[in-house]
N, C-alpha and C positions, 0 to 999 in steps of 0.2 A: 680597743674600746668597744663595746657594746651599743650598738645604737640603740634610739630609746626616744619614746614619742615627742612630739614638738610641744617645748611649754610655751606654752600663748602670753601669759603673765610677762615671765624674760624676756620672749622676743617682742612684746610692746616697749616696755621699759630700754631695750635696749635700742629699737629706732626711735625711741622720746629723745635717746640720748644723742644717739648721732642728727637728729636733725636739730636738736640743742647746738651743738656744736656746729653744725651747716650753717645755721641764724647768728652766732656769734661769727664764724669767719666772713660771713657775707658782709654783715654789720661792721668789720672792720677794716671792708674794702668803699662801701656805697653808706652813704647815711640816710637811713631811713625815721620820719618823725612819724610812729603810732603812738600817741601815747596811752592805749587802750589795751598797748599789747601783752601791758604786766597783768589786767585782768584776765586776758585771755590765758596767758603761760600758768596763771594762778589755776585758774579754772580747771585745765585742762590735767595736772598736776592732781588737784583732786580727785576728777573723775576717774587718772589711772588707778589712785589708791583703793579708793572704792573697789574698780574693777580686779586689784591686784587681791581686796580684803573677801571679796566674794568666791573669787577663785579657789584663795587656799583655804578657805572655809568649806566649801565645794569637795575639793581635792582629799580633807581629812576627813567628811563624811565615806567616803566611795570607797577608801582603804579597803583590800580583802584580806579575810583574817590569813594570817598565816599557815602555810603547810604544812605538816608536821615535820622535821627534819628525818633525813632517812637514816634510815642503819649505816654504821661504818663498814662498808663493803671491805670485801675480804679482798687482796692482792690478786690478777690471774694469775694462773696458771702459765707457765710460756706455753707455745705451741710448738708442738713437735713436727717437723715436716715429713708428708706420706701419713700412713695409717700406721706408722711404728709404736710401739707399747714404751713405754720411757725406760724398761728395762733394756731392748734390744739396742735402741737408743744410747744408752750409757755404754753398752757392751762396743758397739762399732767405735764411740768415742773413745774409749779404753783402747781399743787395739789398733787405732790410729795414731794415737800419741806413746804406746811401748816400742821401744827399740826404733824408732822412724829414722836416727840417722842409719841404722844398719840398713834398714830396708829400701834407703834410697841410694846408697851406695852399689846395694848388689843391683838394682834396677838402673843405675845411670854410671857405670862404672868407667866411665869418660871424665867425671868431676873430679876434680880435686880441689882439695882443702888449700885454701888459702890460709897462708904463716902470716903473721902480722909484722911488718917491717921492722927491724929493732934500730 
């Protein structure tokens, strides 16, 4: 994931919520009589809308126009290890892989070939 700036909007709404939820489990341990406190939860409920309707109002102004997308970049190239030309390159890989079991025969001629058990 990509981190990505704090939205203020979210994280009000979502501590409205959890302290929503704080005030109902409290309330369902101790009883409390406000009865003022439905205006208040009213109230306060409004004022995040507001605040929520200001914001994304805010937020759709400020947009930056878009970038223009880039060219579809062409594949690299691999990199060749040392300063080798890809010809010379191909040639070492060529004579690396013709005749290799001969040549490690006459160089290790200690080995022998394992028969596969019948």
């Amino acid at each position: 994931m990509k981190p990505h700036r704090t939205d203020g909007v979210s994280l009000s709404f979502g501590v409205l919520f959890l302290l929503i939820v704080a005030w109902w489990a409290v309330s369902r341990v101790v009883t409390i009589h406000l009865p003022a406190v439905g205006w208040l939860v009213a109230g306060g409920l409004i004022l995040f809308g507001v605040i929520g309707l200001l914001g994304a109002l805010r937020s759709a102004r400020s947009q930056p126009t878009p970038a223009p997308a880039p060219a579809a970049e062409q594949p690299a190239e691999p990199e060749l290890p040392g300063d080798l030309s890809p010809e010379v390159h191909a040639s070492i890989v060529r004579e690396l892989l013709d005749d290799s079991v001969g040549r490690i025969t006459k160089e290790h001629p200690d080995l022998t070939a394992e028969r596969p058990r019948d």
